[in-house]
C-alpha positions as CSV (number, residue, x, y, z in Angstrom):
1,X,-0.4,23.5,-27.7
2,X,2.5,21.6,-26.7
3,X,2.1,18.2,-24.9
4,X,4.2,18.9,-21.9
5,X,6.1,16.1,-20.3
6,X,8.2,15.7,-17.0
7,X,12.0,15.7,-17.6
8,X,12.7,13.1,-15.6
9,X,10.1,10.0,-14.7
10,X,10.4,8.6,-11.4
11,X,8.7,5.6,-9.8
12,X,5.9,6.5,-7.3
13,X,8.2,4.8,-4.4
14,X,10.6,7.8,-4.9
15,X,7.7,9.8,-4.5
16,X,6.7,8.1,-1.4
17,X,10.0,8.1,0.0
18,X,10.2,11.6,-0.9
19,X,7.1,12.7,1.0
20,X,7.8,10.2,4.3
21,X,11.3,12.5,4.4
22,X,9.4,16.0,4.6
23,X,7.1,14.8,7.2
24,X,9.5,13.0,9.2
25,X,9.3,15.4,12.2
26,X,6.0,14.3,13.3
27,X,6.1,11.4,15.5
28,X,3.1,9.8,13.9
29,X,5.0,9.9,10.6
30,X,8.3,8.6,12.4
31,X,6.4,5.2,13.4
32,X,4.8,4.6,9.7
33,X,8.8,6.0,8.7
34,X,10.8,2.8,10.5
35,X,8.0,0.8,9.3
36,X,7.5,1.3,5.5
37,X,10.8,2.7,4.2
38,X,12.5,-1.1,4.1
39,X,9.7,-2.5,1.9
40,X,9.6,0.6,-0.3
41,X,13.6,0.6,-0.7
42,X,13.6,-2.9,-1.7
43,X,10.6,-2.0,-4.3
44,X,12.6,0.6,-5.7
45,X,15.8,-1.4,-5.9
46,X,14.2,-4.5,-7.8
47,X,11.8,-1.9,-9.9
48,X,9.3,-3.6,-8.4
49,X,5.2,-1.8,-10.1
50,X,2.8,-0.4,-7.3
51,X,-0.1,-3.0,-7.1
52,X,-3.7,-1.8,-6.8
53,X,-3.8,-2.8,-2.9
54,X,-0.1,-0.6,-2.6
55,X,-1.9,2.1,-4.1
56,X,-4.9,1.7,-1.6
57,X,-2.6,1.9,1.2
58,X,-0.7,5.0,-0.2
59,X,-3.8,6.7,-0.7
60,X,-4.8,6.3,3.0
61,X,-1.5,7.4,4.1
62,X,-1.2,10.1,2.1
63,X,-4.9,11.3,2.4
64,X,-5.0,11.3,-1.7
65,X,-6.3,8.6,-4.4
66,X,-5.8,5.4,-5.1
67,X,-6.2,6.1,-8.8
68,X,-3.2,8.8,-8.4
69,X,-1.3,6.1,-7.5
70,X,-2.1,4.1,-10.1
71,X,-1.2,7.1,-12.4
72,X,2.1,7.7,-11.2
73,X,2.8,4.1,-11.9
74,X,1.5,3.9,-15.5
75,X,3.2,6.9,-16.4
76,X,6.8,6.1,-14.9
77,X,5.9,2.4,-16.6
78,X,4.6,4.0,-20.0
79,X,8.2,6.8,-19.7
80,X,10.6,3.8,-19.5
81,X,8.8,1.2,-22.3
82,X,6.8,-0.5,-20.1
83,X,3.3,-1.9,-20.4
């Protein structure tokens, strides 16, 4: 079996940023939008790691895991040589 890896790793604040995008037509959405989206831009810019509260947060948001979160950040960290 071959281990299977993505072709590109991205850090989970593109992935955030990514999903705020697709659900910006709600107005729910828009308020969290102009709220978040200046923190998570300056996270991405400095390559700033998602911390365990972050991932919380997301979770919530997103109506997923903390621990997927968590993973996402690992695995970008682990794809670019970082512990």
């Amino acid at each position: 079996m071959t281990d299977l890896r993505p072709a590109r790793r991205v850090s989970p604040w593109h992935i955030v940023l990514r999903e705020l995008h697709a659900r910006a037509g709600r107005q729910e959405q828009l308020n969290i939008w102009s709220a978040i989206v200046p923190f998570i831009e300056r996270k991405l810019a400095a390559d700033l790691p998602l911390l365990d509260e972050e991932a919380k947060r997301l979770a919530d948001l997103f109506t997923t895991s903390k621990e997927l979160w968590l993973r996402l950040e690992l695995d970008y960290r682990e794809g670019k040589g970082q512990p």
